[in-house]
C-alpha positions in Angstrom: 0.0 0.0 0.0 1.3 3.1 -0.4 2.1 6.2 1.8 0.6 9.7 1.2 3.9 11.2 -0.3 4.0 8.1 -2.7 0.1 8.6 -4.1 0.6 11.9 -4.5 3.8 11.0 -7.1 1.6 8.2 -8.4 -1.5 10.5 -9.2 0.9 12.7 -10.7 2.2 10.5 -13.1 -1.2 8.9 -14.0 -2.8 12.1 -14.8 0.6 13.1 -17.2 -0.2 9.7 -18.7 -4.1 10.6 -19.5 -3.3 13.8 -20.5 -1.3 12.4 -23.4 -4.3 10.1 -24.1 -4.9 10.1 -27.9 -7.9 8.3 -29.5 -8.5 8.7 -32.9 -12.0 6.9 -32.5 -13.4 9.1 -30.0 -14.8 6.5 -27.9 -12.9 5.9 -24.7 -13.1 6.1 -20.9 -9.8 5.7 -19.3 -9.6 6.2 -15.1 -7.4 4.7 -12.2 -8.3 2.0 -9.9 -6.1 2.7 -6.8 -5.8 0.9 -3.3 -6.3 2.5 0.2 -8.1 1.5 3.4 -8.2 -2.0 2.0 -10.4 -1.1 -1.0 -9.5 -0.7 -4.8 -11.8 1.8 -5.7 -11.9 5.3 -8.8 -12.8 7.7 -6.0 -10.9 10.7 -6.4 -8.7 9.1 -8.9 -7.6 10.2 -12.4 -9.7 9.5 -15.4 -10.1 11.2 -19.1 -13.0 10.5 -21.1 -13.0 11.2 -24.6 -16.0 10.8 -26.8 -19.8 11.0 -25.7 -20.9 12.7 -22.7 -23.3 9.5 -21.5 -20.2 7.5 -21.4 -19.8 9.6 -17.3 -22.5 7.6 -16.4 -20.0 4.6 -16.4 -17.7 6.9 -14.6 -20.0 7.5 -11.9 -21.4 3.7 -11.8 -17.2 2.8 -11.0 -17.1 5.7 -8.1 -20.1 3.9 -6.3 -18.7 0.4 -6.5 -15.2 -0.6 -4.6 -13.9 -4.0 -4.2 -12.7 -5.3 -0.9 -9.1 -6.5 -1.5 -7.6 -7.0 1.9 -9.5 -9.6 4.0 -11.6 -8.8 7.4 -11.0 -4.7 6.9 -14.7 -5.1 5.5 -16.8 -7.9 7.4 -20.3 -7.2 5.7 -18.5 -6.7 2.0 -21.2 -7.0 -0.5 -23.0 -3.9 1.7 -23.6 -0.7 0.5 -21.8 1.6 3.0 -22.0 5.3 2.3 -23.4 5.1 -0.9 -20.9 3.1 -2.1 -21.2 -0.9 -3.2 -18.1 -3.0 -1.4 -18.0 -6.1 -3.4 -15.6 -9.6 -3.1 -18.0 -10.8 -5.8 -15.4 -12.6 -8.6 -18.2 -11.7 -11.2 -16.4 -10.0 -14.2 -14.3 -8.2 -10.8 -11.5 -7.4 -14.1 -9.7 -4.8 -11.8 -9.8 -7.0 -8.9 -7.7 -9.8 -10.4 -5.6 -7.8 -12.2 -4.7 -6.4 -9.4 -4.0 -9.0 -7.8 -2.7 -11.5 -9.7 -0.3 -8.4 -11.7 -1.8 -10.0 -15.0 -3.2 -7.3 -17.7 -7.0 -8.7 -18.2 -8.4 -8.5 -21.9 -12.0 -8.0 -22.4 -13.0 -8.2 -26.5 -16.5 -8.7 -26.3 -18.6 -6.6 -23.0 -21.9 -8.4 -24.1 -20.8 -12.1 -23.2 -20.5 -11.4 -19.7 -23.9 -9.4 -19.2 -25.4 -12.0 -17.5 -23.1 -12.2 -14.8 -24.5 -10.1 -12.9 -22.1 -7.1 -12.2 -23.1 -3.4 -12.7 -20.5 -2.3 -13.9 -20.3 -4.5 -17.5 -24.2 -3.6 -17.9 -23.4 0.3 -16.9 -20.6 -0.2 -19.2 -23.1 -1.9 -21.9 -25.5 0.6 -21.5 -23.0 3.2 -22.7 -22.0 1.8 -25.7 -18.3 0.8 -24.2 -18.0 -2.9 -25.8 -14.7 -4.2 -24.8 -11.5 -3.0 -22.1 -8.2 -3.3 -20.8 -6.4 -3.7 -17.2 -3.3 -2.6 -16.6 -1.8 -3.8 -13.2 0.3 -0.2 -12.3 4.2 -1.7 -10.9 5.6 0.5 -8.7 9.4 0.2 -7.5 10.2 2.9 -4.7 13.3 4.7 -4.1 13.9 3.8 -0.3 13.1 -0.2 -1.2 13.6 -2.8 -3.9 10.9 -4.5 -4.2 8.2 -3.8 -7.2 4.2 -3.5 -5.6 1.2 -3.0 -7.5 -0.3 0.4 -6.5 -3.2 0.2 -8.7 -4.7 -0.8 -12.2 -5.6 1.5 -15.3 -9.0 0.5 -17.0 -9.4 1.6 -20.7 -13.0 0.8 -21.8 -13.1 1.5 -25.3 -16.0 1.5 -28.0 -15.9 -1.6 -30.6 -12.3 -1.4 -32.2 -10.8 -3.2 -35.2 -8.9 -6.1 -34.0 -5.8 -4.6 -33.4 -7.0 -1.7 -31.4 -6.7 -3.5 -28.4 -3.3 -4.4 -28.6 -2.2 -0.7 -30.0 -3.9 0.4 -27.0 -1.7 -1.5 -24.5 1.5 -0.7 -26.2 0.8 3.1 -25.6 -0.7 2.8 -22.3 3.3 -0.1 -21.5 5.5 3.1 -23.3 3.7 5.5 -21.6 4.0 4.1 -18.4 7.4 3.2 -18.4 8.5 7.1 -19.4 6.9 8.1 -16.2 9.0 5.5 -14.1 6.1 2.9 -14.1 5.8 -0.4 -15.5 3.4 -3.1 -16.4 3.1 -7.1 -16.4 5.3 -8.7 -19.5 5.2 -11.7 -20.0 9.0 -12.7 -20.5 9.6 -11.6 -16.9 7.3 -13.5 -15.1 8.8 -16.5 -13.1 8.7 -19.4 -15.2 11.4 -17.9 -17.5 13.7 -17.5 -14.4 13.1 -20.3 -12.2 12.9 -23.5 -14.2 15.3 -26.0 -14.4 16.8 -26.7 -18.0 14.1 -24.8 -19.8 16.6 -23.2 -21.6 17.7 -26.2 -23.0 13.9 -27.0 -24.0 13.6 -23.7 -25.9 16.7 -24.0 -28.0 15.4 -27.6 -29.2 12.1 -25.5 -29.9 13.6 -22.7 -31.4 15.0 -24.8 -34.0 12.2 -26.6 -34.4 9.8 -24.1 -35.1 11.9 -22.2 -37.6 12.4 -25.6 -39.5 8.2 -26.7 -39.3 7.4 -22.8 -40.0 9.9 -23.2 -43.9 9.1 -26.6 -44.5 5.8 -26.6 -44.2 4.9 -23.0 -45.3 3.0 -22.1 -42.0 2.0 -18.4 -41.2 3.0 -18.9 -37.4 3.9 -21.4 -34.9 4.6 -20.3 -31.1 4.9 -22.0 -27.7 2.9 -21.8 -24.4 3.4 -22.6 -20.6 1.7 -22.8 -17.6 2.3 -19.7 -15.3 2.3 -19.9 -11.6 2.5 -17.0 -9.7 5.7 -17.3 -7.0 5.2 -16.8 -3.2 7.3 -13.6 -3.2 5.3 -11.7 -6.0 2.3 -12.1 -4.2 0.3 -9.8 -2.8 1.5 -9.2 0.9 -2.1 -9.6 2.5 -4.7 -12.1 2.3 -7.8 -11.0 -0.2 -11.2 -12.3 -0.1 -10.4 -12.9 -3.7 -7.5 -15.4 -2.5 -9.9 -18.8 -3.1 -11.8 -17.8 -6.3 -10.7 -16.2 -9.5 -7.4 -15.2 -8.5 -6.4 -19.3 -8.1 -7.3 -19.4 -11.6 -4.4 -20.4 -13.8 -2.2 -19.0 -16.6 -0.4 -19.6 -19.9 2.4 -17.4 -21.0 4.0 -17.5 -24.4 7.4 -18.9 -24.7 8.7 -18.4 -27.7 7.4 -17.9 -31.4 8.5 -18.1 -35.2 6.5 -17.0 -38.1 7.5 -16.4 -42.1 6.4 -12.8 -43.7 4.5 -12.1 -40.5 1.8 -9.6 -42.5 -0.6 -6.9 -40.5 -3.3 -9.5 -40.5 -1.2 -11.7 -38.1 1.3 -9.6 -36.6 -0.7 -7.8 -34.0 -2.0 -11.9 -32.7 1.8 -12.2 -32.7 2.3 -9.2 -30.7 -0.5 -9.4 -28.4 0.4 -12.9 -27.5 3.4 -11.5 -26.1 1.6 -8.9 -24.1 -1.4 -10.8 -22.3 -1.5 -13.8 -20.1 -4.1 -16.7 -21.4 -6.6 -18.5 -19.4 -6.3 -21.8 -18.8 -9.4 -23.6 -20.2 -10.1 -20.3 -22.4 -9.2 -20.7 -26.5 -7.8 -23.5 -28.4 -4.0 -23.3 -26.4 -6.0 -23.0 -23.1 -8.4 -26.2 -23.9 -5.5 -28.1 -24.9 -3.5 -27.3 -21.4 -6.4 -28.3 -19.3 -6.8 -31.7 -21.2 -4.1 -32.4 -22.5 -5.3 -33.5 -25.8 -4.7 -32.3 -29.6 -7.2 -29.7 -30.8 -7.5 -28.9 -34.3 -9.9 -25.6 -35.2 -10.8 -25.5 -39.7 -12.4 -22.1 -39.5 -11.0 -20.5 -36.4 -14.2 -17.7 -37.1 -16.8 -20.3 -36.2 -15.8 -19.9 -32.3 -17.5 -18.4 -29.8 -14.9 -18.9 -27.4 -11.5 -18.4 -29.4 -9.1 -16.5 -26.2 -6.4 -14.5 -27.9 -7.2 -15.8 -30.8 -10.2 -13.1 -31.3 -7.2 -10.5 -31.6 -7.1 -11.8 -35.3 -9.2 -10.1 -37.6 -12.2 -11.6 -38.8 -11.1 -12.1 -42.4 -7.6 -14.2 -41.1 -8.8 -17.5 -43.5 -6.7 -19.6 -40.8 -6.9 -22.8 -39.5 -5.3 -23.4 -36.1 -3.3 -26.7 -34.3 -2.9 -26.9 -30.7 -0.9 -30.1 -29.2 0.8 -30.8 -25.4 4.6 -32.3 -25.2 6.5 -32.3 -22.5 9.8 -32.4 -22.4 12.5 -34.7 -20.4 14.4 -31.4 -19.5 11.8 -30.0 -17.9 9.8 -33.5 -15.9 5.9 -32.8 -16.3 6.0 -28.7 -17.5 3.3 -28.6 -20.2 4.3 -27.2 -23.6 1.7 -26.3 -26.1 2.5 -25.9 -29.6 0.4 -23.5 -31.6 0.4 -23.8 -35.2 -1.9 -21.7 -37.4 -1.7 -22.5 -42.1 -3.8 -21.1 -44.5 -7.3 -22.8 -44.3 -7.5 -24.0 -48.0 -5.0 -26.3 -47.8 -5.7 -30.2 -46.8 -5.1 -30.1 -43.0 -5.1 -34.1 -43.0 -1.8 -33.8 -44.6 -0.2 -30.7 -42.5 -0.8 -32.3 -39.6 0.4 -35.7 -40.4 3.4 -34.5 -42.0 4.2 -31.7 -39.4 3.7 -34.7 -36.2 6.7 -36.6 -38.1 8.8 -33.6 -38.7 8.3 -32.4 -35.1 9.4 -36.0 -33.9 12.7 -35.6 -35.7 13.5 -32.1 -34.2 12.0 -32.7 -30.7 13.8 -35.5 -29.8 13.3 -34.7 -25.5 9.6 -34.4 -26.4 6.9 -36.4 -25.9 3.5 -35.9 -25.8 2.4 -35.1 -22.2 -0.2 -38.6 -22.0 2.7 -40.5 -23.2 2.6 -41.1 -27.0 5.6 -40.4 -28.5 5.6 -37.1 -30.6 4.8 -38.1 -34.6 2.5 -41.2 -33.7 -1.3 -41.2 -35.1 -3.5 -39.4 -32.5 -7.3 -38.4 -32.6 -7.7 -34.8 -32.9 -10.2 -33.0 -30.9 -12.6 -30.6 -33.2 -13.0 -27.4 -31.7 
């Protein structure tokens, strides 16, 4: 939590960041969820609107409703002290668990979570803002060295093309760190530093990707992993969000290779690099919490597609998720990603790309136990 001296610096630097808000759309709401007394709440916290005036009814609907983030400080949470709403609902509670769990959240599509039964997405709804980002704010003070979260920037946004999502978090990332703030990115979160030999997993993938990618004239191929959030980056209280959607798990990319990356993929590519994955959520996520091969013709037809909605709708790709495991690493889940042109017979891509794979994987197997390259039944999404 931070001291007075330190919000006041922080506030600072938040508004300079808002002021230098650009949106070409004019259609955005942008404001600050910081922590004190225990609550995360937009009371007397920055915020720039930019577009319609009814989109400050949203604003307002965000000042009345705080969430409890430190345990017991709040025993009736849910109540509605003082005109405002304390909540330790995990309904669509996007700046709670970013918050917590130092993840950016993505939010394409408002509407699918209406019937959850949190004011703020039907306030949001109701104002025409269709999608939104969280920014978990990392703070590193002078007199310590440890990086805390001191808060999380929302952007709710009108609908955007499919890259303004991810053009919206790079300029919210650059702009933060000019100020001396910082942001969640993927390639420095724990597993990259604390697991044994995965270096020497990633260099037999590197290789491996470049050489499927050539051969077999794919448009990208990349690499997930579980992410598991270490005891020191925690949070240093207990939250009443601690057993619900906080526990939820992770995937992080690993590493990637694509040939003549064009705009239509790049900002997948990009964004993949920038936000965390839900287990269970998208074709890498499905395959993580089974295990098995998934295979997706027209990746358009899904209503649930995770990151892969950052693609526009006109991509005309068809998408391969599998598990390995590697003997470097014991029983760390690896899941390959490959996306190829839909036209083309995926029968024979996959087939030939198993046996290819086999030869340049050799510490891989799949993570059931059938050796990488053998005939498997593929899941259709």
């Amino acid at each position: 939590m931070c001291a007075d001296d330190d919000r006041e610096v922080i506030n600072k630097k938040i508004n300079y960041i808002f002021d230098n808000i650009n949106d070409n759309n004019d259609g955005l709401l942008i404001q600050f969820w910081a922590l004190k007394d225990g609550l995360l709440s937009t009371f007397n916290q920055p915020f720039k609107k930019l577009g319609e005036s009814n989109m400050l009814d949203y604003r307002h609907c965000s000042i009345r409703h705080r969430y409890c983030i430190i345990i017991n400080n709040y025993a009736n949470a849910g109540d509605v002290r003082n005109g405002s709403i304390i909540s330790c609902s995990t309904r669509s509670a996007y700046a709670a668990t970013a918050f917590l769990n130092r993840l950016p959240e993505i939010v394409v599509d408002l509407s699918v979570h209406r019937r959850q039964g949190n004011p703020l997405v039907d306030s949001a709804l109701k104002c025409g803002l269709t999608c939104s980002l969280f920014l978990p704010v990392l703070y590193r003070r002078l007199s310590r060295k440890e990086t805390s979260c001191i808060g999380v920037i929302e952007c709710c946004m009108k609908k955007q093309p499919s890259n303004g999502l991810v053009l919206v978090f790079d300029a919210l990332r650059i702009a933060l760190e000019r100020v001396g703030l910082s942001t969640f990115h993927a390639h420095q979160c724990p597993p990259y530093r604390a697991i044994s030999s995965l270096k020497r997993a990633t260099g037999e993938i590197e290789v491996a990707l470049e050489l499927v990618c050539e051969s077999h004239y794919l448009n990208l191929a990349q690499v997930w992993i579980p992410y598991k959030e270490s005891e020191k980056s925690r949070a240093p209280f207990s939250s009443s969000f601690d057993d619900c959607q906080t526990k939820q798990k992770f995937a992080v990319k690993l590493i990637g290779h694509c040939i003549n990356l064009d705009d239509v993929l790049k900002d997948y590519y990009d964004g993949c690099d920038n936000f965390p994955l839900k287990i269970g959520h998208g074709l890498v996520g499905k395959t993580l919490q089974t295990h098995e091969p998934v295979f997706c013709r027209n990746i358009d037809e899904q209503s649930e597609n995770g990151l892969l909605v950052l693609l526009p709708s006109y991509n005309n790709c068809s998408c391969l998720t599998i598990c390995l495991r590697s003997t470097y690493t014991g029983d760390l889940d690896y899941v390959f990603e490959f996306l190829w042109p839909r036209k083309r017979n995926y029968h024979m891509v996959y087939k030939s790309l198993l046996v290819t794979l086999k030869r340049y994987l050799p510490s891989f197997t799949f993570s059931f136990g059938t050796q990488s390259g053998d005939e498997l039944h593929v899941l259709t999404a």
